[in-house]
Each structure stands twice: as C-alpha cells, then as structure tokens.
C-alpha positions in Angstrom: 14.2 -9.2 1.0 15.2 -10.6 4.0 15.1 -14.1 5.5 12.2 -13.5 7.5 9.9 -13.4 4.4 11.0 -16.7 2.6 9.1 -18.7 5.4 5.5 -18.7 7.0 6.1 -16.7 10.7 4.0 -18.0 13.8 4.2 -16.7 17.4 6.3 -17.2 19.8 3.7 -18.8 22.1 2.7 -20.8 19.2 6.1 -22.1 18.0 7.1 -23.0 21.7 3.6 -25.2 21.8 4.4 -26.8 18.5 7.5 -28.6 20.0 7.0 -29.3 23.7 5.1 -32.3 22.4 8.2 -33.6 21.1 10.9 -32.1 23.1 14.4 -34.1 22.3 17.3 -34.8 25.0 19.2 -32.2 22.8 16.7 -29.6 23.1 15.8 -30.4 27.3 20.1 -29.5 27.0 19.9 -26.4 25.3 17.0 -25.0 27.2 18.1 -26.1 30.6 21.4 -23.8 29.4 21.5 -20.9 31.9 22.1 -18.3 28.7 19.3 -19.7 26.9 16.3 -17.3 26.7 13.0 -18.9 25.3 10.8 -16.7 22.7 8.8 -14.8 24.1 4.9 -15.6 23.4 4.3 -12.8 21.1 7.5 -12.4 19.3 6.4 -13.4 15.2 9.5 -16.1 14.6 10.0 -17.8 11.1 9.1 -21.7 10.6 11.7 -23.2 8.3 11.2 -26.5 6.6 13.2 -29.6 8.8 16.1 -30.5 6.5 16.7 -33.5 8.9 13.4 -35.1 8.3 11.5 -33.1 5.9 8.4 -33.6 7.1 8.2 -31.4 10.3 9.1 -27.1 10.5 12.2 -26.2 12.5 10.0 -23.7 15.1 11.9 -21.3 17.0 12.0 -21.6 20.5 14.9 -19.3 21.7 18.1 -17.8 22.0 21.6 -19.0 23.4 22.6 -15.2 24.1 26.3 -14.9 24.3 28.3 -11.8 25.3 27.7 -9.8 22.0 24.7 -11.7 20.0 21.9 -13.8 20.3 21.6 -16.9 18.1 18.4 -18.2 17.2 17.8 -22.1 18.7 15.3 -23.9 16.4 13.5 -27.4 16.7 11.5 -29.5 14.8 8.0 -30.1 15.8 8.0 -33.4 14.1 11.3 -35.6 14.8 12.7 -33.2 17.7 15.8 -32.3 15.7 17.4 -28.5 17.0 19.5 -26.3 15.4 21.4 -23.5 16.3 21.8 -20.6 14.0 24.6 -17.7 13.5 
C-alpha cells in the first residue's frame, strides 16, 4: 500500500487555494525558487496532517525539481508551515 492511500487526496487546484490564504515568507521563498514547479490544477496530491501545529493539513503545492528528481514542497493551510519531502 503506498503512501498515497494513508491520507485524504485533493487537487492540485484545490490544495494550491487552500494555502494562498496563508502563504508564509518561507513558502513566498520556495516558490519564487526558479526550479520550483507548482502542482498543476488537476494533479490528485495527498493532504497530510501538520505535525507543526496539528490543527491545519500540509497541502501540496509543488516541486523543487533538481537534476534527477522532484521533491514534493508541502504547506500548511493553517499556520503556513512548509516542508520539503525526499
């Protein structure tokens, strides 16, 4: 079973709505990056629980795409925290 079906999935367009509200100086960083590549609106992303605040759901809103992979750039729709995944 893979990650994907542990958490609730959401679309792109509706992750990326989620957390503009509540856009953090981090997250303004990491998506004014020139190798960061938001979701696109119909991509189905997970929402993972915030461990930071536990409250809000870490929506994904991107990608930092290196030279070989992609990781995943997550923020939280409630207290703006962002993480970056491997």
């Amino acid at each position: 079973m893979s990650d994907l079906h542990a958490y609730e999935v959401e679309s792109g367009g509706q992750a990326l709505a989620a957390v503009m509200g509540r856009t953090s100086p981090k997250l303004l960083q990491v998506m004014a990056s020139a190798n960061f590549q938001p979701v696109a609106d119909a991509d189905m992303v997970p929402v993972r629980p915030c461990p930071h605040c536990r409250d809000g759901g870490l929506r994904t809103v991107g990608y930092l795409c290196g030279s070989v992979t992609a990781h995943p750039v997550f923020a939280c729709d409630t207290c703006g925290e962002v993480a970056l995944s491997a």
